[in-house]
C-alpha positions in Angstrom: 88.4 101.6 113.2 88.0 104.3 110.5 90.6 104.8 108.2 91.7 107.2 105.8 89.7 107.3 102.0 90.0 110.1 99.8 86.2 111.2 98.8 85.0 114.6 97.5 83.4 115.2 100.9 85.6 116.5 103.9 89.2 115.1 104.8 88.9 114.3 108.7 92.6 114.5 108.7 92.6 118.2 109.9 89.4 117.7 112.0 89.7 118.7 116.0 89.2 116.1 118.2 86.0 117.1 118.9 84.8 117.2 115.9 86.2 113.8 115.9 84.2 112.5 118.6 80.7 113.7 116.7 81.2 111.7 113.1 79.0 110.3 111.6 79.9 106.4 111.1 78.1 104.5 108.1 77.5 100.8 108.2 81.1 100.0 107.0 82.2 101.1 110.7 84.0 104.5 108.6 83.2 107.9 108.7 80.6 109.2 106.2 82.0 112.5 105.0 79.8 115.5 104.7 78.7 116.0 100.8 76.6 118.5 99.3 74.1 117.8 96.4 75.7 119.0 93.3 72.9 118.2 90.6 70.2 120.5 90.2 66.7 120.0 91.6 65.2 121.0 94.8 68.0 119.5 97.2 70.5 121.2 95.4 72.9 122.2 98.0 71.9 120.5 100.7 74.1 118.8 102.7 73.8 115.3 103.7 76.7 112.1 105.1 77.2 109.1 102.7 79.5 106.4 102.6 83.1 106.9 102.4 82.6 104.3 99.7 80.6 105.9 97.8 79.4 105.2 94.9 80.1 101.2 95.7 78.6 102.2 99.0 76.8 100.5 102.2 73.8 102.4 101.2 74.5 104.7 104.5 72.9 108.3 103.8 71.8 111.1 106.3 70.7 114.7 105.6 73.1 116.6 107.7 70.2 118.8 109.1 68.3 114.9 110.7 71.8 114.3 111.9 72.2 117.5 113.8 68.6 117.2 114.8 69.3 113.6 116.2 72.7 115.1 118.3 70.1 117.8 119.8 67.5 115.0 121.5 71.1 112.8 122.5 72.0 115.8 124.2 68.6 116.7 125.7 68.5 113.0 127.0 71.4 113.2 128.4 70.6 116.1 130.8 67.5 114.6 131.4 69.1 111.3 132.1 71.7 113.6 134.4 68.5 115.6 136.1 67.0 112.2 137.0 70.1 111.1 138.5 70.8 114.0 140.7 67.6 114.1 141.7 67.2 110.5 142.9 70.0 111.3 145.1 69.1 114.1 146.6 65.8 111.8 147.1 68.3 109.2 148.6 69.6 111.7 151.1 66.5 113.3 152.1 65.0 109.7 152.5 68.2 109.5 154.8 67.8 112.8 156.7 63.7 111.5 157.3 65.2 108.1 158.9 67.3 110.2 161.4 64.8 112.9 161.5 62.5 109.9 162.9 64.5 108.1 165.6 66.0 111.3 167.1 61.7 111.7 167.4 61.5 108.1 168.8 64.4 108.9 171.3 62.9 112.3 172.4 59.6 111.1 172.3 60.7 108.3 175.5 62.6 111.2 177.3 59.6 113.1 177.4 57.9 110.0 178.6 60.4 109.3 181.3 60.0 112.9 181.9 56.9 112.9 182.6 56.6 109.6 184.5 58.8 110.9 187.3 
């Protein structure tokens, strides 16, 4: 969906694709190119994403540092999300294992009754 605007951030022309896959979309749908605050004050530059529109823009903004911060806890989730899953199977399978553990018990169990009828 995102095309190509010239803007004084970043071209993502000659991005790799996996920087590709980490952009930062605005509310247009297109990706908000990395910028750096050129006025001075005390955010002078620091690096933030705006609209590729800018300045007739969506009003998307992002310091880069929240964005990167954001990208950590995604990731984080995800292993935790991945932990959970591999766990609960391996609970499945255990669960499993406890089932078969039990009737192989059952069965031995009436051998040693027969067993001991006789």
């Amino acid at each position: 969906m995102a095309t190509s605007h010239e803007s004084s951030g970043n071209s993502s022309r000659s991005r790799s694709r996996s920087d590709q896959q980490c952009q930062v979309v605005c509310y247009h749908g297109e990706i908000a190119p990395l910028r750096e605050v050129k006025y001075n004050g005390p955010t002078y530059g620091k690096k933030f994403y705006g609209c590729s529109y800018w300045p007739r823009a969506c009003g998307y903004f992002k310091w880069a540092d929240e964005v990167h911060e954001i990208r950590d806890l995604q990731m984080r989730l995800l292993e935790k999300d991945t932990e959970i899953a591999e766990l609960e199977m391996e609970k499945g399978f255990l669960e499993d294992k406890i089932k078969r553990l039990k009737e192989t018990k059952l069965k031995l169990d009436d051998v040693v009754e027969e067993l001991s009828i006789c």
